[in-house]
VEXVEX-915581 format. One line per field, with one value per residue (C-alpha): residue number from 1; y, z, x. Coordinates in steps of 0.2 Angstrom, whole numbers. Example, Ala and Ser with C-alpha at 12.3 -4.5 7.8 and 13.67 -1.06 7.14 Angstrom:
seq = c(1/2)
yy = c(-22/-5)
zz = c(39/36)
xx = c(62/68)
//
This chain:
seq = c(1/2/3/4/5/6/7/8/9/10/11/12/13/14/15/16/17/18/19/20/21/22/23/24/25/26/27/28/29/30/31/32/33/34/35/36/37/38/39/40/41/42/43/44/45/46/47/48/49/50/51/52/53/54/55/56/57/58/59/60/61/62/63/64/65/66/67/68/69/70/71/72/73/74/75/76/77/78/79/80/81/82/83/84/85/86/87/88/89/90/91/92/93/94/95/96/97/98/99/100/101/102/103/104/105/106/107/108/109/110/111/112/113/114/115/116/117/118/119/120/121/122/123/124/125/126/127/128/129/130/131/132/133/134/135/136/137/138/139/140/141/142/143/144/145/146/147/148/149/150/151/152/153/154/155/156/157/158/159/160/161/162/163/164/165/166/167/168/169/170/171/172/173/174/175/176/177/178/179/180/181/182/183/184/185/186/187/188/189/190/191/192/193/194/195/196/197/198/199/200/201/202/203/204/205/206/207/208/209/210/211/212/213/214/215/216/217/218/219/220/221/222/223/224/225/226/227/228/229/230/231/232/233/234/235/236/237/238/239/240/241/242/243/244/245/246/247/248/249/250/251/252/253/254/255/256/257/258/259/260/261/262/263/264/265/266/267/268/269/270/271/272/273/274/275/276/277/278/279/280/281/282/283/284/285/286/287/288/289/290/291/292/293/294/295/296/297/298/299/300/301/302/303/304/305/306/307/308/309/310/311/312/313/314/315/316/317/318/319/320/321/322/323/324/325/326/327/328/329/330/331/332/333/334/335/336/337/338/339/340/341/342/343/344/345/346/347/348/349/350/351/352/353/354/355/356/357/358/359/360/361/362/363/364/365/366/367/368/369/370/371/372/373/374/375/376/377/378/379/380/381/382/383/384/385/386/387/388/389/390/391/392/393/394/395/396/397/398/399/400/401/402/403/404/405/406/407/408/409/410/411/412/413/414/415/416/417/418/419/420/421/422/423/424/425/426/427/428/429/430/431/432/433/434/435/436/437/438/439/440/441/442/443/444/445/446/447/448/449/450/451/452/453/454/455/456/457/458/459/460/461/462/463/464/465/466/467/468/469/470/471/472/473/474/475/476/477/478/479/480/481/482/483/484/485/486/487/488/489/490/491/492/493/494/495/496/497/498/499/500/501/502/503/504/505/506/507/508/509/510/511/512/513/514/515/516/517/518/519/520/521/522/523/524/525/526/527/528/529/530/531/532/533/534/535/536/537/538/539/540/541/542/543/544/545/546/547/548/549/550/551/552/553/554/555/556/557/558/559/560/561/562/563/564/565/566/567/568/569/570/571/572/573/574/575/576/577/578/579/580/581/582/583/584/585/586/587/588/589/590/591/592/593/594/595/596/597/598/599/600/601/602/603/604/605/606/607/608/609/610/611/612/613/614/615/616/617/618/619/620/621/622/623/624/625/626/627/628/629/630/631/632/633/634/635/636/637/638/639/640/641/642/643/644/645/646/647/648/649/650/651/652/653/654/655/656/657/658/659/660/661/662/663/664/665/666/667/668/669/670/671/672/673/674/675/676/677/678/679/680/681/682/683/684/685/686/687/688/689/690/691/692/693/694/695/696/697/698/699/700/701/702/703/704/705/706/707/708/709/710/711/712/713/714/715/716/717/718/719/720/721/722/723/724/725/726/727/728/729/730/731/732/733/734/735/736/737/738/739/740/741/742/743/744/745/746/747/748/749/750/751/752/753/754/755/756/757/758/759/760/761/762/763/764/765/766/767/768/769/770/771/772/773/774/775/776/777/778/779/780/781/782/783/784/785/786/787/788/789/790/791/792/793/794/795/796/797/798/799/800/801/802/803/804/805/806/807/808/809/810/811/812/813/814/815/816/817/818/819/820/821/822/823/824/825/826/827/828/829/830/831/832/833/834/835/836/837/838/839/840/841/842/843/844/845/846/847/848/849/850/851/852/853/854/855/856/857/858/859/860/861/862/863/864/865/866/867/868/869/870/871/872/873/874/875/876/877/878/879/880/881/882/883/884/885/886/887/888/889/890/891/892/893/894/895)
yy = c(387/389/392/392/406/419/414/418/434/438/437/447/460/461/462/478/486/480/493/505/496/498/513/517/504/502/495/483/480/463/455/464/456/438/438/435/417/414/413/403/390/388/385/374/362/363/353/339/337/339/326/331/322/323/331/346/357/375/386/401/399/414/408/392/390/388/375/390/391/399/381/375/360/353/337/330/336/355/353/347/359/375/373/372/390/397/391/393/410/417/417/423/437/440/436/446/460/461/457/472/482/501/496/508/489/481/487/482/465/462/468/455/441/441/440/425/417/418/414/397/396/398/385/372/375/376/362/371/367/387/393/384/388/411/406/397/413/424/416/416/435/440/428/440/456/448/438/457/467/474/479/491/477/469/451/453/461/446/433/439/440/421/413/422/418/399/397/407/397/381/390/392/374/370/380/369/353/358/364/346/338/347/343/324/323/337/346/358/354/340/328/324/325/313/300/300/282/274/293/284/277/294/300/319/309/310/329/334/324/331/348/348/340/353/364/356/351/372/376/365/366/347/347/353/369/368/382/396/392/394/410/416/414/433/439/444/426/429/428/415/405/405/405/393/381/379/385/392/377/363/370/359/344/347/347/331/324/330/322/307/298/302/297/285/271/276/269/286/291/282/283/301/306/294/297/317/318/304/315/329/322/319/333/346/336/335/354/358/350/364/377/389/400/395/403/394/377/376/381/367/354/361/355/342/336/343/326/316/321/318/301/298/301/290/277/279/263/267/267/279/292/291/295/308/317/314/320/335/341/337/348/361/364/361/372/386/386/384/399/412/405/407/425/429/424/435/451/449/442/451/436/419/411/396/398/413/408/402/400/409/396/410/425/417/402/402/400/387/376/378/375/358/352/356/349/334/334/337/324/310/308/300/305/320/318/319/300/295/301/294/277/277/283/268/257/263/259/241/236/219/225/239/238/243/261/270/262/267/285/286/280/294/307/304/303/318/328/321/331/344/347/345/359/370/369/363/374/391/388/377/383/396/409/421/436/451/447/439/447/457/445/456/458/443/435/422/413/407/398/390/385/377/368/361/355/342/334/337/328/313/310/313/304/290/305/315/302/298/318/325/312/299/310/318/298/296/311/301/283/283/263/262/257/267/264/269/282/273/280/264/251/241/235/230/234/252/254/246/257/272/269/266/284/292/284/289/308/308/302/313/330/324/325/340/353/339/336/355/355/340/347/363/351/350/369/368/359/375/380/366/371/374/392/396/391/401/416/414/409/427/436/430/436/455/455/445/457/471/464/460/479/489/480/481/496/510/523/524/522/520/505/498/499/493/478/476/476/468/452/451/454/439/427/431/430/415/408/415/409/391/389/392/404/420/424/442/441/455/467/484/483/498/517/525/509/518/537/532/521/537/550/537/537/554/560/545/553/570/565/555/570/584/591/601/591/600/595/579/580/586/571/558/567/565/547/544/552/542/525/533/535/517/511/520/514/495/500/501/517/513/512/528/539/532/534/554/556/549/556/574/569/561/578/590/580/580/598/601/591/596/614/602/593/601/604/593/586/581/563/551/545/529/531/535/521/508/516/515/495/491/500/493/475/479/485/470/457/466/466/446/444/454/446/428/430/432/417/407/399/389/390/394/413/419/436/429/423/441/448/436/436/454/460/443/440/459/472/477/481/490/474/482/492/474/463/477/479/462/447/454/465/455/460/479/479/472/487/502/493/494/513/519/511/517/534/535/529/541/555/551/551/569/582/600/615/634/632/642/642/659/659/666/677/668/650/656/663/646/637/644/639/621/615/613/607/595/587/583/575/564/559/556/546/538/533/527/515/501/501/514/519/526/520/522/525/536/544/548/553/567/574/574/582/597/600/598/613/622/622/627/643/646/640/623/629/634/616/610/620/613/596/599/580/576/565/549/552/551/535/525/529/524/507/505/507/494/483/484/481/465/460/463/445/436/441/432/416/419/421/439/452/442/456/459/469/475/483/499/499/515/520/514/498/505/492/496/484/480/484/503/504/496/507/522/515/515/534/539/532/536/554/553/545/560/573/566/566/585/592/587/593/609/612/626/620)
zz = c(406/426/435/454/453/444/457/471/464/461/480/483/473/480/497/492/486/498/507/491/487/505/507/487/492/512/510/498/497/505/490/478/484/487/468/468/479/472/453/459/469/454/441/455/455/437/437/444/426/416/407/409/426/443/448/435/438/435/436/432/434/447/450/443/446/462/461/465/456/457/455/460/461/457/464/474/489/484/476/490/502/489/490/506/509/495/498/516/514/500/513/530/518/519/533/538/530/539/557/554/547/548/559/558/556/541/530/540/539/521/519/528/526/507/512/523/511/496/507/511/493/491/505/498/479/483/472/479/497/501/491/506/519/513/510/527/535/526/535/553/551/543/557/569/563/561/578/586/576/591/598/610/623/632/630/611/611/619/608/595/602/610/592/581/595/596/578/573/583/574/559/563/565/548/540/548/542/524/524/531/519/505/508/509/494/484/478/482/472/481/464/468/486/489/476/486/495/509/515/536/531/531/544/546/546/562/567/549/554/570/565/551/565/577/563/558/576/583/567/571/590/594/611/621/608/609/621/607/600/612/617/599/602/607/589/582/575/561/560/573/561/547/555/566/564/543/536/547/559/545/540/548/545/527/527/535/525/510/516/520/504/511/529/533/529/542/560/568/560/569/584/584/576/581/600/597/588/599/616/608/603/621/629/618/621/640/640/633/644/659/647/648/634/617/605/619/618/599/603/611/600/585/595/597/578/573/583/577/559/565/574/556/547/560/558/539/531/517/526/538/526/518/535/539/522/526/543/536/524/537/550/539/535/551/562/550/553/571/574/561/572/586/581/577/596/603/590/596/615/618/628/622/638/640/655/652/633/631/618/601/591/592/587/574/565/551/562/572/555/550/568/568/552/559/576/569/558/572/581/568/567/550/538/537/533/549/549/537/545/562/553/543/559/566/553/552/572/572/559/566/564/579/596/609/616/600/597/618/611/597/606/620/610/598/615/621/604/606/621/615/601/610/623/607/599/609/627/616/606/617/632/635/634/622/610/604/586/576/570/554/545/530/522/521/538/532/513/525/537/526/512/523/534/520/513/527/521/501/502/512/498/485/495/480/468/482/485/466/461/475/490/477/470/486/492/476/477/496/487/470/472/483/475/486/501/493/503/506/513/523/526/537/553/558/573/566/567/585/593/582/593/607/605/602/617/629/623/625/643/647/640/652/668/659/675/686/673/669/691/690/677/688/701/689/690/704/689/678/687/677/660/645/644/660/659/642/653/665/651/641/660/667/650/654/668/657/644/655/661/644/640/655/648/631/626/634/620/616/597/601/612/600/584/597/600/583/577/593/588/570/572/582/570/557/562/571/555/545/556/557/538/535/528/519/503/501/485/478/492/483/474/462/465/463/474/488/486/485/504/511/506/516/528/531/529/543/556/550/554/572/577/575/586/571/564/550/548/550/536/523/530/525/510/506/508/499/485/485/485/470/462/465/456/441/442/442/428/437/430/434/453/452/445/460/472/470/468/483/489/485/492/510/510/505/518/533/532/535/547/555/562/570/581/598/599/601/619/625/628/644/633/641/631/618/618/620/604/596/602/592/576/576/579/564/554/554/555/539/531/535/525/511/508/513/499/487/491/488/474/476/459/443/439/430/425/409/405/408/400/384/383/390/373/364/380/390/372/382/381/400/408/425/423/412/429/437/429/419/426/443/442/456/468/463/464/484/488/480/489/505/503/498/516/524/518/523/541/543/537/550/566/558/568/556/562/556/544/548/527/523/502/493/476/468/472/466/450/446/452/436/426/431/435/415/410/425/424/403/408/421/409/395/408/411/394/388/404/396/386/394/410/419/421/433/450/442/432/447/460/448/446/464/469/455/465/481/476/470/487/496/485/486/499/501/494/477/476/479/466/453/458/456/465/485/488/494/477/467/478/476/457/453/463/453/436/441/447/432/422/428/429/408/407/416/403/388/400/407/424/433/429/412/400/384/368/354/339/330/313/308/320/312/323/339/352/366/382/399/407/401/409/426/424/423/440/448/442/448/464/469/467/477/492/490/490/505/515/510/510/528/534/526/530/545/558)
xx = c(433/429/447/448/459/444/432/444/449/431/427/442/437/421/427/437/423/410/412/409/395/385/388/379/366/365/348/351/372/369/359/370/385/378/375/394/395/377/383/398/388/381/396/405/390/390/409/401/391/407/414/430/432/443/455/458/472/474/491/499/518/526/543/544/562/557/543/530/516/496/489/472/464/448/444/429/435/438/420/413/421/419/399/398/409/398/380/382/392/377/364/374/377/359/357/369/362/348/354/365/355/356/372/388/396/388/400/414/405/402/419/429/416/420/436/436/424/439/452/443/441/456/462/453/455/475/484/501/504/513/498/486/496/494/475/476/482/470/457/465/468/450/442/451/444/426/426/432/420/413/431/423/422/435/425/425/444/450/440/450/465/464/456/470/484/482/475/492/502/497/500/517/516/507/522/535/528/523/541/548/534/540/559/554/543/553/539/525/513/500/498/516/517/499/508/524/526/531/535/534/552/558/568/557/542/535/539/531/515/515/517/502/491/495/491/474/470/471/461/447/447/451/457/467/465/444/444/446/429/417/425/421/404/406/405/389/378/381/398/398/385/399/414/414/402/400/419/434/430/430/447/457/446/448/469/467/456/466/484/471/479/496/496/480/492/504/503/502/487/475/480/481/467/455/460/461/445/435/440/433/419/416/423/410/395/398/402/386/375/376/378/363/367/360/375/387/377/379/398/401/391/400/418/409/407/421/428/419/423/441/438/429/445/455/444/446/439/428/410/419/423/410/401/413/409/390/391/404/387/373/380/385/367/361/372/371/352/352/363/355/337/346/353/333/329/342/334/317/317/334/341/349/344/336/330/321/315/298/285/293/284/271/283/293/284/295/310/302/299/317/325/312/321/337/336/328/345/355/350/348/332/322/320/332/351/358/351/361/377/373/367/384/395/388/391/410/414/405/417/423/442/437/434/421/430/424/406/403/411/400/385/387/392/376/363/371/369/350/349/356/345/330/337/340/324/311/315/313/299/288/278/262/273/260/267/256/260/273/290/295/305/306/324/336/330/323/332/346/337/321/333/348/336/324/339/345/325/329/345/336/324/338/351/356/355/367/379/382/383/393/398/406/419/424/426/437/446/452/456/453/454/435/419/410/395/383/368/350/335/333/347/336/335/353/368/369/349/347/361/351/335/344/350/337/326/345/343/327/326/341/330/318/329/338/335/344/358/362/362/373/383/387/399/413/414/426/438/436/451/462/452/464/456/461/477/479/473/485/499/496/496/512/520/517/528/542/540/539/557/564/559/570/584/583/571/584/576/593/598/618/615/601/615/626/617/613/633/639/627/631/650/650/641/650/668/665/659/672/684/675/674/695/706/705/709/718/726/715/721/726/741/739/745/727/719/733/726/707/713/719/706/694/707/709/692/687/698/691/673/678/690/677/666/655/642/643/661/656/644/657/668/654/652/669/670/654/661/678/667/658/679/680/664/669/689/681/672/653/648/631/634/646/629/620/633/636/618/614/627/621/604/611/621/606/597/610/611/591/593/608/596/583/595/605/622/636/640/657/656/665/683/675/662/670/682/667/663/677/678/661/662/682/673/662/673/683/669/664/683/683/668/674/687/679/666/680/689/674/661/646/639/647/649/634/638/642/626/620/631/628/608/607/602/595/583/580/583/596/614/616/617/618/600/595/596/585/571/568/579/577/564/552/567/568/548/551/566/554/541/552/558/542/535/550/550/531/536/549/539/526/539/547/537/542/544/551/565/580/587/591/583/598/593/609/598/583/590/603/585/575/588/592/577/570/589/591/572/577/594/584/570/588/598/579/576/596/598/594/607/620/624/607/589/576/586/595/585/574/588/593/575/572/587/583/565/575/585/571/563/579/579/560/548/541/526/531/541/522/517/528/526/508/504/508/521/514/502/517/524/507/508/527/522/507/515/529/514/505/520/524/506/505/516/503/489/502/500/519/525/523/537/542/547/534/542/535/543/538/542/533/547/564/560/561/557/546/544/537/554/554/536/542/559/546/538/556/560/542/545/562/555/539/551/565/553/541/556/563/547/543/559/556/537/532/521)
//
């Protein structure tokens, strides 16, 4: 059975290996990797056959405790929406292809293409709303690297920096109301939430709309956010011809049109959206007019329509929807086309200006046939599908229930994209203008544009068949209750048909007087001053100067004043919460004569590392206090944390004393330095103390240690219930700490800048090293293998090989430690993570949520049971190693 989640996937892993891939085959990567979309065009459009009907639903549980879940949806809507990034997206990647060919770039391009192209896959496939939002991200972040793929220019560098700033910030947004959205409803999952009712009674109503229309409205430039767009036109056309005119763009027209069902019944949506999306409307056709710049002119356009999907949708009777999803289809193909002709222009007369174009016609027939049918498109003209869209816009406004601010905003928003694609098609390629011989279009030029553009004819002729097949179910998917306004090639002469006419004749008449409208257009240039852009220009500069103050005061390069800060801060919050929340409990304090000595060997060996001016002292005083903590575990019966405390312990030692020859000698500080100090570990310490004793005094939920300690064995095959809740019930959380150290580990490596070692190799260590390191490796790989049922495991397991290797290379040098360990550290890190990884990942092959544990037993073996656990416990001891052994072995190295 098809499932979202495979074809997503898919397109991932064709992204990662892109790069692979072109560099094999750089002449013919491109057609390689669009077999991928292709193939799933082609088994998308085969849903709309089945007979299983709308909406389907797909899902793989992850923490389903928590309502999270890899669930999809398949609906008319994601249909609609998923050809349209795959069709689309199969020929930019030939198209693509051959614009960068033999470019140090087109890896880079198939490479995060792909990735856009599943991440908008995966936004509009998305049954869980969290699951839309990380797809949604994808997208904003892979749109950064594409539109600043030349990064070598400043113009491209900011581009980037601008689309990924404002469409990031109303991502933050997005997340706000999808979490207010989900707190109203009670779920994640958009079945419940799209069933929910009368949710405009509730009181986070209208901050959770606002926030997902902020989020929908940045992502698809509506004003004030449209001025990100046009200054994306600075990425290649290619990437401008996908991004942000066919998918990226239409992102936040989808959300809104899937929360359609949700909110259009509320009295903020119209309003919003159909004011939003009609000044856009306006605002990006009357930009256009004095823009010179072909890539620019279909910039603005594309703003343009994005509003007038969005006034669609606030319109939202049934004829407008049905427009809007028209419309949503028409300019796909059409603007797609235009920019990869537009992209051919720029190749092969090296300028996008209109005003120095003339005459392509003779260069590049093919183009000129495909940017005909879509300009025709574009405009609305008959018989192409772009007349159906404008004829059911029209329809939609002259409703009698509507009024005559949106038929004027329609009417001049249509005459002015008239114009416009009469600027667009016929300014280049009419004219005298004579070229020696016609273009090499071999490659993937010319798929794209011929098939995209013959489409907005196809799908005229078929319109009856195309409505039925693929625009009815994304209406249904809207409001299930419709009947449907059904597509014609003709719906006779009528309102909608006069006011057609009267737009066509408008945009015509306007191209003729174009030079004196483009001069007319350059008086408002004084206003550009005001323009949102420049206002975001002058936004991001004034923030340099405010950082650049924030940073005296707080970036002082000095670590005591940074920890300061940082306990200072926290002490605060959390006595004045402890105090707030009522008394402390101490009837636990220690009562028992060994409780007393442990006190004041911590005591003692305190006032022995503040009181001594040798470090190394100091380090024996830590020591010693770590030590004692570890008496304490095993006293209180953990002697799980007692192994892990005096290992660590040994290690932290080991590793204070390498480092003890790489750092200066001891200063005599100020006492008043000293004393301020004292003042802010003093506050620590007793912040901490309070909260101790405050989290024994309290009880949200019912103790659940004895759950663990009851199905330890009946549910993990574990009797250690300690190693039990780390590598099975809470194995997704130890995955995230090894994840964590190892990323540490690696950055702390990278700031440790080695040099001579001043360890004197003592024949006594090399001779006890022989010896221990064989003995010492087989207890790791015992106290490895009995964790899970006795004290040990993993951790543990992997703290007491390292520390045996860390001894070897005291007594030897570094290099023979190499040589035993045969692999390089971070080698060892990426396999112990892996192995964990792929533990975890067995579950969801059995259909159950990632990290559940899988057993089998081995009777041929006396019944021994081996699991999932004991593999993800092997990633744990593999990695604990490779993060000791990084650090010691760059401490140790010679430069």
């Amino acid at each position: 059975m098809f499932h979202p989640l495979y074809m997503v996937l898919m397109i991932f892993f064709a992204s990662l290996v892109a790069g692979w891939v072109n560099k094999k085959f750089p002449g013919t990567s491109h057609w390689i990797l669009s077999i991928i979309p292709a193939s799933f065009t082609v088994l998308v459009f085969q849903t709309l056959f089945s007979d299983k009907g709308f909406p389907q639903r797909f899902a793989f549980d992850w923490l389903a405790e928590l309502g999270l879940t890899f669930s999809f949806r398949l609906d008319g809507l994601a249909v609609l929406f998923t050809l349209v990034v795959t069709l689309i997206g199969t020929f930019i990647l030939l198209y693509g292809g051959a614009y960068f060919k033999d470019h140090p770039k087109k890896g880079f391009f198939l490479t995060w293409t792909l990735f856009f192209m599943a991440s908008m896959v995966g936004v509009v496939t998305s049954e869980n709303i969290f699951l839309l939002f990380v797809f949604w991200e994808f997208t904003s972040f892979s749109s950064y690297l594409l539109i600043g793929i030349n990064h070598e220019q400043e113009s491209s560098r900011f581009a980037a920096q601008q689309a990924l700033l404002v469409t990031g910030a109303g991502g933050l947004f997005l997340l706000a109301g999808l979490i207010m959205l989900s707190l109203i409803t009670g779920s994640s999952e958009l079945t419940t939430i799209l069933a929910f009712e009368n949710i405009q009674n509730h009181s986070l109503f209208t901050p959770m709309f606002i926030a997902i229309a902020i989020g929908a409205f940045t992502k698809s430039a509506q004003v004030p956010f449209h001025f990100w767009l046009p200054g994306a036109m600075a990425a290649p056309t290619p990437i401008s011809a996908y991004l942000h005119s066919a998918t990226m763009v239409k992102a936040g027209v989808y959300l809104l049109a899937r929360f359609f069902p949700l909110f259009s019944q509320t009295p903020i949506w119209t309003p919003m959206c159909g004011i939003v999306g009609g000044l856009t409307f306006l605002v990006g056709t009357l930009m256009a007019i004095g823009q010179t710049d072909l890539k620019k002119i279909l910039a603005y356009s594309t703003m343009a329509v994005l509003g007038a999907l969005t006034m669609m949708l606030g319109v939202g009777n049934e004829v407008a929807i049905t427009a809007m999803l028209v419309f949503f289809v028409a300019h796909a193909l059409y603007k797609a086309t235009l920019f990869m002709v537009v992209g051919i222009i720029d190749k092969f007369a090296k300028t996008r200006d209109i005003r120095e174009l003339s005459g392509m016609r003779f260069l590049l027939p093919l183009p000129f046939i495909a940017a005909i049918l879509a300009g025709l498109s574009k405009a609305g003209m008959i018989p192409l599908l772009g007349f159906i869209g404008k004829e059911l816009f029209y329809k939609s406004v002259l409703k009698p229930d509507f009024f005559w601010p949106l038929v004027l905003t329609a009417f001049i928003g249509n005459s002015l994209l008239v114009y416009i694609s009469a600027n667009v098609v016929l300014i280049p390629f009419t004219g005298s203008k004579k070229y020696p011989s016609r273009a090499n279009l071999s490659g993937g030029w010319l798929p794209g544009i011929l098939t995209l553009g013959a489409l907005s004819f196809v799908l005229w002729i078929l319109a009856p068949w195309f409505y039925k097949l693929v625009i009815n179910p994304a209406v249904l998917a809207m409001n299930p209750q419709w009947q449907g306004y059904k597509l014609a090639l003709w719906y006779g002469v009528d309102a909608a048909f006069g006011l057609s006419v009267l737009t066509m004749i408008t945009g015509i008449i306007l191209y003729v007087f174009r030079n004196r409208l483009r001069h007319s257009a350059t008086a408002f240039a004084g206003f550009k001053s005001f323009a949102p852009s420049v206002m975001f220009a002058r936004g991001i500069d004034a923030l340099v100067p405010v950082s650049q103050r924030i940073t005296r005061i707080f970036q002082t390069q000095n670590l005591v004043q940074y920890l300061a800060w940082v306990f200072i801060t926290a002490s605060i919050l959390l006595i004045s919460s402890i105090v707030q929340s009522g008394s402390l409990d101490f009837s636990d304090w220690a009562t028992g004569y060994d409780d007393w000595v442990l006190f004041f060997i911590i005591a003692l060996s305190t006032v022995l590392v503040i009181r001594s001016k040798s470090r190394f002292t100091t380090v024996v005083g830590l020591g010693a206090i770590g030590y004692t903590i570890a008496l304490i575990f095993l006293i209180y019966g953990a002697p799980d944390l007692a192994l892990t405390q005096v290992l660590v312990e040994t290690v932290t030692v080991l590793l204070f004393v390498l480092v003890l020859y790489r750092l200066p000698r001891i200063r005599q500080e100020q006492n008043t330095h000293r004393l301020a100090k004292g003042v802010v570990a003093a506050f620590a310490g007793l912040s901490m103390t309070m909260l101790v004793f405050k989290a024994n005094s309290i009880q949200f939920y019912d103790s659940i240690s004895s759950y663990m300690v009851l199905n330890s064995y009946i549910l993990a095959q574990g009797r250690n219930v300690v190693n039990v809740i780390l590598v099975d019930y809470r194995a997704l959380d130890t995955f995230m700490e090894i994840t964590v150290l190892a990323i540490a580990a690696w950055g702390i490596a990278a700031l440790v800048k080695t040099r001579s070692t001043l360890l004197t190799l003592s024949p006594i260590m090399r001779a006890s090293a022989k010896l221990l390191v064989p003995m010492v490796v087989l207890a790791s790989l015992y106290f490895f293998y009995r964790g899970h049922h006795q004290p040990g495991g993993g951790f543990i397991g992997g703290l007491l090989a390292s520390l045996v290797v860390v001894y070897y290379s005291l007594a030897y040098p570094v290099e023979n430690a190499r040589r035993l360990v045969r692999l390089e550290p971070l080698t060892i890190i990426v396999l112990g993570l892996s192995i964990a990884l792929l533990s975890g990942m067995i579950a969801l092959l059995f259909q159950n949520p990632f990290m559940t544990g899988q057993w089998i037993q081995l009777d041929w073996a006396g019944g021994l049971k081996l699991g999932t656990p004991l593999l993800f416990d092997l990633g744990v001891y593999i990695t604990v190693i490779g993060v000791i052994l990084l650090q010691f072995f760059q401490l140790q190295e010679e430069e």
